[in-house]
Structure formats: C-alpha cells, structure tokens
N, C-alpha and C positions, 0 to 999 in steps of 0.2 A: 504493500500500500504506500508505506514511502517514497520507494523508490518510482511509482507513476507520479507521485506528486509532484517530485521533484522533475521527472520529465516534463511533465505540461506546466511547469510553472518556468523551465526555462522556454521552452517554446512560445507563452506568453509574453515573457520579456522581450524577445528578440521582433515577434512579430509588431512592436506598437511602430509609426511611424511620425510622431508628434515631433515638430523641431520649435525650440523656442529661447535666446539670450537670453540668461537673467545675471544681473551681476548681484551680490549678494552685499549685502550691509556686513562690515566690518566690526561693527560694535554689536553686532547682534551676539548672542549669550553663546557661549561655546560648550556643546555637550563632550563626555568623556562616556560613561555609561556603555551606550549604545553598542559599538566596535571596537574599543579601545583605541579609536583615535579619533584625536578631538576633529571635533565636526561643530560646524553651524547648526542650530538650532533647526534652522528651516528644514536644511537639509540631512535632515537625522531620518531614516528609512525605520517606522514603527515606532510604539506610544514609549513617550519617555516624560514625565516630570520633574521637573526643578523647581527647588526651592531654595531659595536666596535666604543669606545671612541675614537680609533686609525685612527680609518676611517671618523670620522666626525671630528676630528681634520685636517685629510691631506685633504675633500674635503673640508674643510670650510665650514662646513653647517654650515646653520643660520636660518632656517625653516622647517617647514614639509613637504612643495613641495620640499624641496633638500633633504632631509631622505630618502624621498620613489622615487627619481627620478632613479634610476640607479637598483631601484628591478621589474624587469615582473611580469605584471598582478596586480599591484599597480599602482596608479595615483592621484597623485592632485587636486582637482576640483578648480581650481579658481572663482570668483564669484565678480561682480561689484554692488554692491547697496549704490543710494545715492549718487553715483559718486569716491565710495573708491573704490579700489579693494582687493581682500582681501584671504585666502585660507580657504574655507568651510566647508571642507571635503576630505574625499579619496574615490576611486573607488579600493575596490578588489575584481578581477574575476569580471567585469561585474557590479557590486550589489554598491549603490552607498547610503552612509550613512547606510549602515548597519556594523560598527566599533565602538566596545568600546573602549575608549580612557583610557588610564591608566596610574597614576604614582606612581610608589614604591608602586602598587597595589589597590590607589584611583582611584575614577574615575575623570577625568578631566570636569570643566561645562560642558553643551550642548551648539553646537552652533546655534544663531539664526539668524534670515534676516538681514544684514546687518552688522553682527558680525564674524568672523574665528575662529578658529581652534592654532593656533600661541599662545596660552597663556602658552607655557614653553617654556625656554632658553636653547635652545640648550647646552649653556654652564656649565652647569648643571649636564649633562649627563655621566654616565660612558659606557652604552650601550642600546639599542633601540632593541626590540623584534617584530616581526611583526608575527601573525598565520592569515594564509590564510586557510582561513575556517572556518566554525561557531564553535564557540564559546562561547556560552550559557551555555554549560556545567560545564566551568569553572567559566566563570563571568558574565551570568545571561543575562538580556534582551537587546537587540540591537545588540546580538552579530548574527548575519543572514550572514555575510559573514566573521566576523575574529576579531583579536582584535591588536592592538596597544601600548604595552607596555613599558613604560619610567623607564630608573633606575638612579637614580642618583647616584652620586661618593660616596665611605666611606672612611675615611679617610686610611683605612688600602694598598687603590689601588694607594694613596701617595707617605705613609710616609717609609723611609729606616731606616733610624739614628734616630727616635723619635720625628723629625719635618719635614715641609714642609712649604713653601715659593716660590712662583712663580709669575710674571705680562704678561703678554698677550696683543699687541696692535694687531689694526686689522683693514684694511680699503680694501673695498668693492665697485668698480669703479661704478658699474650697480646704484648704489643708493647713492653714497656716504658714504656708513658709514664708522663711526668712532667707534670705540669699546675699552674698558680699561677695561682687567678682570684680577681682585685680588685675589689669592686664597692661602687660609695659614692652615695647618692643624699639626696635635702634636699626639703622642700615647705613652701614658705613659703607667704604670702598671696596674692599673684598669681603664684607662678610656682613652678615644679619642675623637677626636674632628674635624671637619673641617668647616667652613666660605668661604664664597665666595662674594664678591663684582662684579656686572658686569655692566657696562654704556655704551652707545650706543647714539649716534644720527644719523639719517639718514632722506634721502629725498627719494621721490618718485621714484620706478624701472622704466627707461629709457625706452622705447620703442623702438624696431627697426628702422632707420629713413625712411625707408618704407612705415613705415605704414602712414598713411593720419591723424592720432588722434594722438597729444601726451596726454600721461600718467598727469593726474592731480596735481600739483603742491604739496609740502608737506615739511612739514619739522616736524620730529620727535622726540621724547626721551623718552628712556626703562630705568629702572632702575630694577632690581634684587639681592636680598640679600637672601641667601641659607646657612642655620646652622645646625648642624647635631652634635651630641653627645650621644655615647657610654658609658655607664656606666655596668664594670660587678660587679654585685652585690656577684656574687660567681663562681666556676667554672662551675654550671649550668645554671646563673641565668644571664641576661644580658638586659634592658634597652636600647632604641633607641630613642632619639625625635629629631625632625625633626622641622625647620621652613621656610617655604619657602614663599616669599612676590615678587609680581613684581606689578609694575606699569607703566603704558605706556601713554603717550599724545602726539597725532598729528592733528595740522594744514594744515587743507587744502583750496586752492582755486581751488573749483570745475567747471573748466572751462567747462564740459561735460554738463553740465545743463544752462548753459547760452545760450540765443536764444526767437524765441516767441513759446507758445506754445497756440493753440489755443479751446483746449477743457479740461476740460467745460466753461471754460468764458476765454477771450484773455486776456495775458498779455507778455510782453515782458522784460526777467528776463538779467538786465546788472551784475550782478555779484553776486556769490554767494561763501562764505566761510563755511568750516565746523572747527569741533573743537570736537577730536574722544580723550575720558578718560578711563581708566579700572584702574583696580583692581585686582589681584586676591590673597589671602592672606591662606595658607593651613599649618596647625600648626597637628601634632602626636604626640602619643607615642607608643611605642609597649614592651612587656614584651615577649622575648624571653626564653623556657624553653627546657631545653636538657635531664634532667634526665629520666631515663628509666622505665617505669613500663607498666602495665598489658594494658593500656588504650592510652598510644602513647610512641614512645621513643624522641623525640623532638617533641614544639607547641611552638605556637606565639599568642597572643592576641592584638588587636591593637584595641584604638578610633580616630579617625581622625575628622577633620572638618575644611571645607574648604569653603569661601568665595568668591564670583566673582561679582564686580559691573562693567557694563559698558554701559557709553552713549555717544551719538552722536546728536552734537548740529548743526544746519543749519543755514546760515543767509542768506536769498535771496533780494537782494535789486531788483524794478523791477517798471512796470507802468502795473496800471490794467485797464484794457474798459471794466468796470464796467456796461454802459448805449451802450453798441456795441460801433463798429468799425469807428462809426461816430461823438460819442461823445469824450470829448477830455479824454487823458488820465490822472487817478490819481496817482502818487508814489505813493507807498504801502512796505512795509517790510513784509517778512514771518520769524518768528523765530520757527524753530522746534527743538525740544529737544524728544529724543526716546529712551528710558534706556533699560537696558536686567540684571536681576539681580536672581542671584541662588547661593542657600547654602545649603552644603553637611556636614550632621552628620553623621558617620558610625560605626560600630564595627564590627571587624571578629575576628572568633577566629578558627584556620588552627593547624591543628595535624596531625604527620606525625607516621606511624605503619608498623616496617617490621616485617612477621610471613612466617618461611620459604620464598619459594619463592615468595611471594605478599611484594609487596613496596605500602601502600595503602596513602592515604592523605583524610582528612575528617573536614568540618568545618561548619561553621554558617557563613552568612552575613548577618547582620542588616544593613539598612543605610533610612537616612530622607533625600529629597531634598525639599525643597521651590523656587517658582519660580513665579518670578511678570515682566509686561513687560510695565510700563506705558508709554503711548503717550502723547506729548501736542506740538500742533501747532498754535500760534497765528498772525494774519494777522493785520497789522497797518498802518491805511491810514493817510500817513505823512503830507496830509493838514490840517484833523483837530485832529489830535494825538488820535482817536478814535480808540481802538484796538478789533477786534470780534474772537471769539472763535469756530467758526463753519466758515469751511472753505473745498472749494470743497465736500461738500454734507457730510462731517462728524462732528461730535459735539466733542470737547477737551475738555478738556482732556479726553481721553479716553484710556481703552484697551481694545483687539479682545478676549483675553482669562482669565479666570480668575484668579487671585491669585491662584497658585495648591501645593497641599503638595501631592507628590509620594512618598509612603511605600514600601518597596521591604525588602521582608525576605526568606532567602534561607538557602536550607541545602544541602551537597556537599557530592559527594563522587569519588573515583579515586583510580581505583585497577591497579596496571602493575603486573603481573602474568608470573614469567617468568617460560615456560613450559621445558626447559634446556638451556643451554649454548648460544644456538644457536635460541630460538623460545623467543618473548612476548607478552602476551594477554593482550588488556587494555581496562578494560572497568568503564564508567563514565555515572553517571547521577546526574540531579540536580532539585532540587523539588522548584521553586520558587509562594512567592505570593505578590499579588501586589495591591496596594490602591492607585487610585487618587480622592484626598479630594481636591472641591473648595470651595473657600470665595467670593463670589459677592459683590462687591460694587458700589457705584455712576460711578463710572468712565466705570465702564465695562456696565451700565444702558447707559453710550451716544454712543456706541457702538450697544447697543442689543434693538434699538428702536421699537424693534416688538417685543419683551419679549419673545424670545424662550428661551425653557426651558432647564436652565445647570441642569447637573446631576454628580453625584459621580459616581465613577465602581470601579469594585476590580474586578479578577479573579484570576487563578492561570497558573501555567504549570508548564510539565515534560519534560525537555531533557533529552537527550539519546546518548551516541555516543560508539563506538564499533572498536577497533582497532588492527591488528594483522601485526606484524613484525615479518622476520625471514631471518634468513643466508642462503644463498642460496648455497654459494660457499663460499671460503676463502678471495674474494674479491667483492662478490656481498649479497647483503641486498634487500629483497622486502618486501614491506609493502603496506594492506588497510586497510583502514579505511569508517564508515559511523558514519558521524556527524548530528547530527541537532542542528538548532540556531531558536530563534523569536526573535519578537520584539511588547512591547507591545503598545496599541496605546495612545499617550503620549498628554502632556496637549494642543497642540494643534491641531493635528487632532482630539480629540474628541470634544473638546468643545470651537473653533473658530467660533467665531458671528461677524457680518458684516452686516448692511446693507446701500448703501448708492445712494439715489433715484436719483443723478444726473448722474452718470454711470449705473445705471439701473441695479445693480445688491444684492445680498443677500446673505450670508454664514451661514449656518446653523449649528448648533450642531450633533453629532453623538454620543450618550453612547453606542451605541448598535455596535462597532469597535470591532472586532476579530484582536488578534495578528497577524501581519505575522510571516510567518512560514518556514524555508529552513530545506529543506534535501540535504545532498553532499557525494556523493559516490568519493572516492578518491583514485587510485591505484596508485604507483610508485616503481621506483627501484634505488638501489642506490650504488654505485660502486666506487672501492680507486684500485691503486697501489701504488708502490712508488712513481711517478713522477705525479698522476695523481687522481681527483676525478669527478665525476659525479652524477647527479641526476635527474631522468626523471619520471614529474606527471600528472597525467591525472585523468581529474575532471569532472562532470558532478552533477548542484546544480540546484536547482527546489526552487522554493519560490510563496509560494499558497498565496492569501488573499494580493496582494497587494496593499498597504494604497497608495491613488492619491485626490486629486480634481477630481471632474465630476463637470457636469452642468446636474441637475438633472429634471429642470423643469422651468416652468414659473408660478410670480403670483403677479398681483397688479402689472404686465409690471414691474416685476423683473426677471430676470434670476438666478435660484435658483442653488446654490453650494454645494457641502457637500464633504466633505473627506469620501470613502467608502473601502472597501474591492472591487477589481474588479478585475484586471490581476492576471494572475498567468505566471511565468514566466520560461524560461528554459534554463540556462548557457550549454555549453563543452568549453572544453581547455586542453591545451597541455602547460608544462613549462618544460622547460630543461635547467641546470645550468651546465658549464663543468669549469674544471680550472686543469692547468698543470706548471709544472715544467721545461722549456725549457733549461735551464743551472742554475747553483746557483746564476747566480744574476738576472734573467729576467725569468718570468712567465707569463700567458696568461689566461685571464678569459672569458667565454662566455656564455650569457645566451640569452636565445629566447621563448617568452610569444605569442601563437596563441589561440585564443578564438573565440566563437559565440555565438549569445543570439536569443533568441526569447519571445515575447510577446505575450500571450491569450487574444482574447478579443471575448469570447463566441466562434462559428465558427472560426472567422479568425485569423489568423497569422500572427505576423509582426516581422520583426528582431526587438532585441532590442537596442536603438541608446546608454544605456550607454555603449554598449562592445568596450572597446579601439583595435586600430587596431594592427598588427599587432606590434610587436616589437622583436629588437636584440640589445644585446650593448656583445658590443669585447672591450674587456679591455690588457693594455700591462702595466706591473710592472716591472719597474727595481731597483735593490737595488746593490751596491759596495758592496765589500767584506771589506770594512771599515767601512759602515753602515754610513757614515757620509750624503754622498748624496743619494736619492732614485727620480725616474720622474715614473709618472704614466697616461696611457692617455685610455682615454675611449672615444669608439666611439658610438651613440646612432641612429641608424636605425629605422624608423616609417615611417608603411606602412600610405596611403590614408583614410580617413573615409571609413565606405561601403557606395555605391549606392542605390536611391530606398528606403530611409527610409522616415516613414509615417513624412508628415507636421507636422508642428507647428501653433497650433491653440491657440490663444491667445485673449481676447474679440471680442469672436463669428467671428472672420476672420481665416484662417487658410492662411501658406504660404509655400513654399519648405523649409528643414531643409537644414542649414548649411554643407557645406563639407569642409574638408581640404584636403590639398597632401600632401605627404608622406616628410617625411627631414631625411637628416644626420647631428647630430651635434659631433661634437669632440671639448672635453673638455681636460685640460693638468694640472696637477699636478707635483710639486715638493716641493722637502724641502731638506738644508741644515742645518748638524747638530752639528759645528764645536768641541762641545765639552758637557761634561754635562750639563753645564750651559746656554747654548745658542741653539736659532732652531729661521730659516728663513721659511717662507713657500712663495709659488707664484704663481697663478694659473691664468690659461688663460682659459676661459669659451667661448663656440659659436665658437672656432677658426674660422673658413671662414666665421664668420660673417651670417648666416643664418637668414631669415624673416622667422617667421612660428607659428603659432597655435597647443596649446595641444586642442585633439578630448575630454579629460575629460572635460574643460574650459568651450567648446560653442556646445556638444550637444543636448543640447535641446534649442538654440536659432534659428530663423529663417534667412535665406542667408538674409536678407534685414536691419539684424537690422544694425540702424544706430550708434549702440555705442561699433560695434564688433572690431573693432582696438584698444579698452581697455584691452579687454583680450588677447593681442598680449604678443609676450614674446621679451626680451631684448637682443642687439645683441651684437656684442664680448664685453666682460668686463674683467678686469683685478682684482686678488685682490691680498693682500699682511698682512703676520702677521709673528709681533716678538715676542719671548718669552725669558725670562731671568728667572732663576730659580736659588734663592740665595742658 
C-alpha cells in the first residue's frame, strides 16, 4: 500500500504544469522543524506552528498545556496518579503520545506513570516549533504523529549595545505563583554569552468551585539556571555550550486518597502526604563549521548528555483489619517511595549542501538512553514497630521493567529540489536502528515471581516522506505531502512483568513487538494579500500495529496481560488558520481544527475516543500607533465529546465512557509598555468564569469514576508580571 502511494504521488508531482515568480520576503519567520533546514515560513511543505518568544511572553505561559492550548488539532493530556495531577503528554491529530519532545534538538526524558511532560521552563525559550505530522524522518522513532520543538534564547536575540540586563516578576492567581527571572547577557568580539536565573513557588491549580472535588493541597519550588556561551574561534569556526539545570520539589496532602478502601484487605486511610523531587540536568557543546567545500558548505557537530532523576514519596497514615471487619483495628503507616530515572548521551553531526537547485541536509544520530524505575513500598504496624515489605500481593522493593539501555543510530537525508521559481520537490528518508539491552536484577526477580523470560531486541526501519509545493497564483501556494512516522516498542511495553495473586492478575513480557507505524497523506493550500493570510489542511493518517494492553488469557486463576500489536487505526481532518489586517492597529485571527478517528478491531469498527472534538478560537489584537499599549482577546469554542463510544473496561468490568459538553472560554491579554525600560503585562483567563473538562484529560476514563473532578480545569484567574530592563 505504500509503496503505490508513493508511486502516484510522484507521478502527481511531476504531472502539475503551473509556472509562477514569487520572490519571497526576507524577514519572513524562518522554520527549522519541518526538514531540518531552515526554510521560509511560506515555503515550508505541510502544517507546522510557531510560537514566538513574543507570544508566550504576552500569554504568560508557564507550561505545555498553555503552549499548545490556542493551536487546533493539538491538546494537553492531563493525567492524575497518586493523587498529583500532572501534564503527560499531547494529543496531535487524534494520535496520543506519538510526539518527540525536543530541545535545541535533544531529546527531552520520556514521561512515565505518574510523572509529566513540564521539565522545561518556559522561560527559557526564545520560540517553540510544533510539526503536525510524522516525523520520523527527521528525528527518528516516536515521531507517528509530529514533533515538539524547544529553542532556547542566544544571547544575540538580546543584546543591542554589547550587554543585557533584565528582572521579570510574575504572579499567577489560579495557583498562586510567584516567579523572579534574572536574565543578563554580553556580546563582545569573539565571544557571547547569556545566564538566566529563574525561581518560582506555587500551590496547587484551583479548581472551578463547581466542581464537588477540590484540587489536592501543594505547595511548591522550581529553581532553573540556563548558561549559554559562544565562542568564534574564526570566521568559520564557532563553539556553542550550553548548560541547562532545573530542579523542582512539591508537597503535597493528598486529600483524594483519604477514605476506607476495602479490597484487598480493609483499611481506612486518615491522611496521606506526598513529597514529589526531580532533577533534570542537560550540559552541550557543538562545533559549528561554515566553510565551503566539495562535501557540505556549512555543518554542526554536537555531544550532549542529559540527566533526569525523579521521585515521588507517599506517606499514608491509616488502620488496617488485618483479622476482618470484626477484629479490632491496627494503625499501620504505608511509606512509598517510586523513582523514574533516565540518561541521555548523544552525538549528531548535520551538514548542510546547496548544488544548483537542491538545498540538501544530511547527518548521523548517535544517542545512549539508560532507564531504571525502582519501586519500594513498606507497610509498618505502629503497635509493634514491625515493618513488612510485601504489601497488597507485591514483594518490595521491586521493579515491573528492567534496567534498559536503548541504542538508536541513524542516518538522514533531506533534499528540497526547487524545480523553478515557483515549484519545490522534497524529499527525505531516514534509515534508523535500534537496541534494547536489559540488566535483571533482584529487584525486578520480586516483580517476575513466575520467571518469564526478558529478552533483548534490536530491529531497524526506513522512513520515507515525499513533498511537493508550488505557486499556484501570485497569491496562492498548494502543497502535498506523504509522510511516514513509527515508533518502536520501548522498555516497557516489551518487557513489563507483573504478577500479583491477590488481584488475580499477570503481565507478561512481549520481545516479539513490531513498531507502530503511521502513514499521512497531507494536502493544503495557502494564500496572502496585503491585508490578509490563510491556510487550509486536510489530512488523513492511518497507524497499523497499535501497541495497547489486552487481557490475553487465563492461568493459575490469573488473568493474563500483555502489550500487543492489535488496532490499527484511521484519522481525517480539516484545519484552517485565517488572520487579517482590519485597520493598522487591530487584526483578527481564526483558526478551526474538525477531525475523526476510527478504530480496527478485526471486523469491527469503533470511533476512536482520542479524537478531540470539534474546535474554533477567534482571536482580536489591538496594538496603538504608539506601541506603548496592545489588548489581545481570544475566544476558544469546543464542541461536545462524540456519542456512542465503546466503554471503558477496567479489571474485567466495563462501564459507559465519559462525555463532556461543548464551552466557550475567553481569555484577555494586555500589556503596557511605558518606555524601554519598563513592561506591565495583565491577563484575565476563563472570563465568564466557565466549569468544564478538556475531552484530551478524561477520554478514556469511565462516567463513574469517582476522582473525575480532579481533572476539572480552573475558573477565572487573574495574573500579573513586571519587567524592568537596566
């Protein structure tokens, strides 16, 4: 099936006959994303969003669910375990956790159960790249629906006069924060430089008062420190190292887990604290080279390695009925401690080659991850200070997966082919391969008490992607594209062991995991005048071999689990982004994300519940002819879940899946800017105050669960930030 697609989709390329000059704006935004080589906005072949420095300064983001809140066909997953809550992942097109996360072209940890997404500082940033659409091409495995791109600040996007000096205060009503960011940068003759200090406390996001659950109690502290130094060594020859360190600690009293709970043994838990630590420490350098010869005319060589510790500590004070519900009960303490830890060694080396009409780019990716995830939960019955180590039918300390070192080596390539003035051909593929090597130890032995067997795997793949752009008119641009993404199956779907005889069930290992696999057929068109631009995409992505849990059997009165290959799945969609020039000081933005999904499961058909419903957001910009003040107000339209999606089956019950109704929220921006030195910003979030659920948050939860007012979102909030720039 591929391979016709790709047939007829060169044959379409070559048969268009449209000839048309366009000379291209200069100052227009320059995408990186797309190919890995920088390209013109206009001319970028498939959806790609950017988000400026400028923009997440005036919305005040502070996380990844405010990044991607105002882009269609992108979404948030928020996610509660443990009693945090937390942001997981994103949903683009449908396709949920299929996004490589990236910064300054590393990859960011993986996130695991009871851990987010949230380990960079917004503040940080000089602009955020998002490609909707796989991705693999350019950066290798996970990329099945798009990638995620972070760039941080250089001191050159600074400095005027040869230095830079700024403070930043910032308080945030919905959680209280508090924030102080320092940032000082310099650019001498050979060399530059920039620093950044950023600190933060906050408490827990507020829940609408609505809702029937409040938000579990918390109080917080981020710390982040970002160093960045330029060195040119000649006028070809130029040095970059990077150090970027954050650390973050929060307290919580997990009021959501307080109650009796009565399976497997009754106990009745009066209060429970947590105590959530990380880490994440990521140090570069890269040798940037310009000079021209037979072999590239500019390349980059970079090693990176990167750090990520974090854990989450429990303390349950509570009475356990030990001998049943008639005997008297014991106090008992549960302390749980459950770490998540991963380290990223890497080296690329990226070359860039124009010969006539081809702008080609071509490199290597080496990179090491290591990944460990120990458990330990110990139970201590405070009459007689006797503490045991096996608790609810598992043995401790333990872990599910093993110790895994993932090897990933790839070779790249990226031709853009411009056929005249007006036509460009691009096409990309990338040869990756891949090793998961484990270490068993004791720990993972109190976990695999039925000794199934881990195993190593390695395989390879080939993406492919295929793109043709071309001028249609003097104000119209159409462009397709076919991409393909995988993802391969990683240390926990393949080799997750579990078994625990007082819940009655088992998780078994799978070496025998096939990648998933997307293909995405992508057409749009895209249109400017003076007063006025647009762009209208329409998508249809298929993803075979999708990785899930099943319950695959019974044995020893266990219900047998495994991660397999099973659904295959089937996206459409429609995006269209409009934005116009109403007068010179007010503009009007509009974008509107409609999709559908469906599910295989052999014969039958089921919609698929990750596809987000319906969305619109109308935007209105006003800016003085002073530039001193600007107000910005975006309104955000979201249709209903659909109807009629398959239950949610959860230890061997199944029940109706969750719905929501549809909301409007309007949000209000401004900022005064009295002089160089000074900027006020103010922002009113939820205006009318709205109760309402995102569809990414709690799709696959069932209408009954009793802890779904967790994932509720917060209602009006107010924030406010100063800056002083000496």
């Amino acid at each position: 099936m591929k391979n016709i697609r790709r047939v007829l989709l060169v044959i379409l390329f070559f048969s268009s006959s449209y000839t048309f000059s366009y000379e291209p704006d200069e100052t227009e935004e320059i995408i990186v994303i797309a190919s890995r080589i920088p390209t013109l906005a206009s001319d970028v072949i498939g959806s790609v969003e950017s988000i400026s420095s400028e923009e997440l300064e005036a919305q005040m983001v502070n996380s990844l669910e405010q990044i991607v809140r105002y882009i269609p066909g992108v979404s948030a997953h928020n996610e509660s375990q443990y009693g945090r809550s937390l942001t997981e992942d994103v949903h683009i097109r449908g396709i949920h956790g299929g996004a490589i996360f990236l910064i300054d072209g590393i990859r960011i940890s993986d996130s695991y159960t009871g851990y987010g997404r949230d380990t960079v500082d917004v503040d940080l940033l000089k602009k955020v790249e998002i490609m909707k659409g796989p991705s693999s091409v350019e950066y290798g495995s996970d990329g099945l629906a798009g990638t995620i791109a972070y760039f941080t600040k250089d001191p050159t996007d600074l400095v005027d006069d040869g230095k830079y000096l700024s403070i930043t205060t910032n308080y945030i009503e919905k959680n209280k924060q508090e924030k102080v960011n320092l940032l000082a940068a310099y650019d001498k003759e050979n060399t530059s430089g920039l620093i950044q200090l950023v600190n933060r406390s906050l408490e827990e996001t507020k829940l609408h008062e609505d809702f029937s659950l409040k938000s579990n109690p918390m109080e917080g502290d981020q710390q982040s420190i970002f160093a960045k130094l330029n060195v040119s060594l000649s006028n070809e020859n130029k040095l970059t190292f990077i150090a970027d360190l954050q650390e973050w600690e929060s307290e919580w009293a997990i009021n959501s887990e307080k109650g009796f709970i009565y399976f497997p043994a009754p106990r009745s838990i009066s209060s429970s604290s947590g105590d959530d630590e990380g880490l994440r420490e990521r140090f570069s350098v890269t040798l940037e080279v310009s000079n021209q010869n037979s072999l590239y005319d500019a390349a980059s060589l970079s090693y990176y390695a990167q750090e990520t510790e974090q854990s989450q500590i429990t303390i349950q004070n509570q009475v356990s009925f030990f001998g049943g519900m008639q005997a008297a009960p014991t106090p008992t303490m549960r302390i749980r401690d459950f770490d998540f830890n991963q380290s990223i060694d890497g080296f690329t080396f990226e070359a860039f080659k124009s010969i006539g009409n081809h702008q080609m780019v071509y490199g290597i990716d080496i990179e090491d991850t290591e990944t460990e995830r120990p458990r330990m939960l110990t139970e201590i019955n405070l009459l007689t200070g006797i503490p045991t180590n096996i608790v609810d039918g598992e043995i401790y300390p333990n872990k599910t997966f093993p110790d895994s070192e993932t090897k990933r080596k790839a070779v790249f390539f990226n031709d853009r082919f411009n056929f005249s003035d007006s036509s460009v051909l691009n096409i990309g593929f990338r040869y990756d391969d891949y090793e998961l090597n484990v270490s068993p130890d004791i720990l993972l032995t109190n976990a695999n008490i039925l000794n199934y067997q881990i195993n190593n795997t390695e395989d390879s793949a080939l993406s492919f992607k295929l793109g043709y752009l071309k001028d249609l008119s003097e104000n119209l641009t159409g462009f397709i594209q076919y991409a393909e993404g995988f993802k391969a199956p990683d240390y926990e779907s393949s080799n997750t062991v579990l078994t625990n005889y007082l819940y009655f069930y088992t998780v078994i290992p799978n070496p025998d995991l096939e990648p998933e696999e997307s293909d995405t057929l992508e057409m749009g068109l895209r249109g400017s005048r003076d007063k006025d631009s647009w762009e209208l995409a329409l998508y249809q992505s298929e993803v075979n071999g999708f990785i899930h849990p099943e319950a695959i059997g019974f044995n020893r009165g266990l219900g047998i689990y495994q991660y397999q290959n099973a659904e295959n799945v089937e996206i459409r969609g429609i995006e269209f982004d409009y934005e116009r020039s109403l007068t010179e000081q007010l503009s009007l933005k509009l974008a509107i994300a409609i999709s559908s999904g469906d599910l295989f499961e052999g014969n039958e058909k089921h919609p698929l519940p990750e596809v987000d419903p319906k969305e619109l957001i109308f935007g209105l910009n006003w800016i003085p002819t002073n530039d001193k003040l600007s107000l910005q107000a975006l309104l955000t339209l979201s249709g209903k879940s659909k109807e009629n999606l398959e239950e949610v089956c959860l230890n061997n019950d199944c029940w109706p899946r969750v719905q929501t109704s549809g909301f409007a929220l309007l949000d209000i921006f401004t900022s005064y800017v009295p002089n160089d030195n000074l900027g006020f910003r103010f922002a009113i979030e939820n205006v009318t105050d709205k109760k309402y659920l995102r569809w990414a948050s709690v799709s696959q939860l069932p209408a009954n669960d009793s802890g779904l007012d967790l994932y509720g979102q917060n209602g009006r909030s107010i924030s406010a930030s100063f800056k002083y720039t000496f």
